[in-house]
C-alpha angles and dihedrals in degrees: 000000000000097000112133090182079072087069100053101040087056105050085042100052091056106063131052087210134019134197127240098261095056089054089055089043084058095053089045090050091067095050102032102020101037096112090049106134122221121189117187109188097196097194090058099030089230114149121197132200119189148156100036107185119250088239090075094061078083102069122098129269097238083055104045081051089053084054105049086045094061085049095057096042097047090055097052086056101052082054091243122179099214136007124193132188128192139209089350107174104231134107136269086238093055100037088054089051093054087045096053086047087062105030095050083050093052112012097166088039117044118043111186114196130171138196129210136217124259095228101053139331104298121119117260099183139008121205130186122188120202105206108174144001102290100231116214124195108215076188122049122253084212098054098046085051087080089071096040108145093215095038086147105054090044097049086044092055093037080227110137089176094066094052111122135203139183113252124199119201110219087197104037091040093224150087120275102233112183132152147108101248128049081235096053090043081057090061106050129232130339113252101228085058088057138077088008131130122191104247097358084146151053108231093237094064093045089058091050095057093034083056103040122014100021097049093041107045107048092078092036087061089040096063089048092060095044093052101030084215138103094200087102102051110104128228088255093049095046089055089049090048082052086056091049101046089058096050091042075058110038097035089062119106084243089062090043093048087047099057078048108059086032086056098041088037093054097042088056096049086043086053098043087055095049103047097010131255096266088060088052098045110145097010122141132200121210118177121225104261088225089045085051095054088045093057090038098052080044094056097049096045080052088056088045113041101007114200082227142032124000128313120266083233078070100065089034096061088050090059133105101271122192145144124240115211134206130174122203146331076035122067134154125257130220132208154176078279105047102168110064120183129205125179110208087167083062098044092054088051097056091044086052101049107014106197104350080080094063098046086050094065099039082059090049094051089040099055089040095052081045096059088058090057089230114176089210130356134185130237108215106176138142138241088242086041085150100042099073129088124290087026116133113268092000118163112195118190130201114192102215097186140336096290094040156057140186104230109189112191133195079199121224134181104282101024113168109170120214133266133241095264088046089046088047093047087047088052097047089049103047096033112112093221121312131072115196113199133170089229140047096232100105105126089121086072093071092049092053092044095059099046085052108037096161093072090068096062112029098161106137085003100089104071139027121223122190123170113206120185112207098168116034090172131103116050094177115162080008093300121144092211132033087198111047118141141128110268123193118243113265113272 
């Protein structure tokens, strides 16, 4: 199968970002690469890569890595069994330092091995063996290990693997009990069985949080805790801690469910401009699940190291910090969604001014969508539009373990932040299922649930779409509008 358009579908289709030289890899692959061969046996999931052109041994290292890189990546993705690459030109050096990324990542699930050619040192075959689902956390085991229901036995150990936690089950209205022992059963779930997806994931971005906020932050929280005190957190480490607290938001399955009702949403309303809603009665949009992830891992590298302009971790870090304490019966509880946001700020200014509010801001967007001449937009908002990060007046709370939470301010005149029964009920409501607790006292839940129905199933619910069209003329080469484009909220 001679397609060159194969290879680049499956190395695009794999990262949300790519760097210069891949762009250029992708060029070069039309011209050098074109006759590369690429064999998927579907029965026994085995894909196969072959006859690279010579051509492409003159390409750099750093390049060839990135590459095989990509390979290796796609057909972990596709869930494949087995890749193999043959006559590959690239060095034994290089091909060993690829190989050690993966295999120090997943040691029990990826196994890299190379041949060599009879005749020198070059490498003859490359075969990768994919030996089990590769599991990714969107919240951190570290992090849930504060609220671990045995944290004696397993420190004691020095066994992570044996930490435990109470579940609750949003759908199911009870607590998840598993476990081989009565006594395990006791203590609730084990923590590197909760918040994962199979394949959630590309391997680059997990690399990036495993080197950087998930090494650093674990002791940072730790001292926290042992203090209760923020006083010794340094300026560097409260910046960090404001990294971490906006991926802990935007890496959840809330915040992925979200991008994909705002995208199929939005598709529907752009198309329903265009040919008109009668001619799209009944159609339905579904995003690609490996286009999802794509646009997921982008928006949060776009939280995170933003092209233009300074980090919200910025912002963040300038912000009122404090903890909020509580001693038992209260505690706080955790979840899949384990930053929550209120805007009391907000709140007071609905009550103030009802509706007048509301009409306020439509004006606002309105004039703002008018000044860049635009013939249609579109309104994506959410039901929670002024409970997010970089939002007037936001508060944004992190519970860090049972006795505290991380409260974050843009502080206003009259600022009260909530309490621990006002933080739990915040956390039952925005969570996207599950509920992790210390203790297995969790019958208030229940009670919040059913007089709130709407936070089980959120599906169509997360996000608002509305389509306006300001201009109707100019249907120049068949086109509704001569001015249709994407334009940014008014800041």
């Amino acid at each position: 199968m001679n397609n060159s358009n194969e290879i680049i579908q499956i190395t695009e289709n794999v990262f949300c970002k790519t760097e210069n030289d891949i762009m250029k890899f992708y060029e070069a692959s039309k011209r050098k690469l074109g006759e590369i061969r690429r064999q998927l046996d579907k029965v026994n999931k085995v894909l196969k890569y072959s006859d690279f052109k010579k051509e492409s041994e003159d390409f750099s290292t750093n390049l060839l890595s990135e590459i095989l890189n990509l390979f290796i990546e796609s057909a972990n993705i596709m869930q494949l069994n087995e890749l193999i690459i043959e006559s590959f030109p690239i060095d034994i050096e290089t091909f060993n330092q690829v190989a050690k990324v993966f295999t120090d990542l997943y040691p029990k699930a990826i196994n890299i091995s190379y041949e060599k050619k009879d005749t020198d040192e070059s490498i003859l075959k490359i075969c990768v063996q994919f030996k089990n689902p590769r599991i990714t956390h969107y919240v951190q085991q570290a992090y849930l290990r504060n609220f671990s229901s045995n944290k004696n036995i397993w420190k004691e150990s020095g066994k992570n693997d044996k930490a435990r936690i109470y579940c609750y089950d949003k759908e199911m209205s009870s607590v998840i009990t598993i476990g081989n022992t009565k006594i395990e059963r006791e203590q609730g779930v084990k923590i590197n069985r909760m918040a994962y997806r199979e394949y959630y994931y590309s391997l680059r971005l997990e690399m990036l949080m495993r080197h950087t906020f998930e090494r650093i932050i674990p002791p940072v929280i730790e001292k926290i805790i042992n203090k209760k005190s923020l006083n010794e957190v340094a300026k560097k480490e409260r910046f960090a801690l404001s990294q971490y607290i906006i991926l802990s938001w935007a890496r959840t399955v809330e915040a992925r469910e979200f991008i994909r009702e705002s995208l199929e949403k939005s598709i529907l309303e752009f198309s329903k401009m265009e040919f008109g809603s009668q001619e799209l009665e009944g159609l339905k949009v579904k995003f690609d699940e490996t286009y999802l992830r794509m646009m997921h891992e982008d928006q949060i590298m776009r939280f995170l190291f933003p092209e233009k302009g300074p980090p919200l971790a910025v912002r963040l870090a300038r912000f009122e910090w404090g903890l909020i304490k509580t001693r038992r019966p209260e505690f706080f509880l955790t979840s899949d969604t384990p930053v929550v946001f209120h805007n009391s700020f907000i709140e007071k200014q609905i009550k103030q001014k009802g509706k007048k509010f509301f009409i306020e801001e439509k004006e606002k967007e309105l004039r703002f969508i008018k000044s860049k001449r635009a013939a249609a937009y579109n309104t994506l908002t959410s039901p929670n539009k002024y409970k997010r990060p970089g939002v007037r007046g936001v508060e944004i709370y992190l519970p860090l373990n049972s006795k505290l939470c991380l409260c974050l301010v843009d502080k206003m005149p009259g600022f009260k932040s909530l309490n621990v029964k006002q933080i739990n009920k915040l956390m039952i409501l925005d969570c996207e299922r599950y509920l992790y607790s210390q203790y297995n006292e969790l019958d208030f839940i229940e009670k919040i649930i059913k007089k709130h129905p709407e936070c089980i199933d959120k599906t169509g619910k997360r996000s608002i779409v509305k389509s306006t069209i300001l201009d109707k003329v100019g249907k120049r080469q068949g086109k509704k509008f001569t001015r249709f484009e994407a334009v940014g909220p008014p800041k």
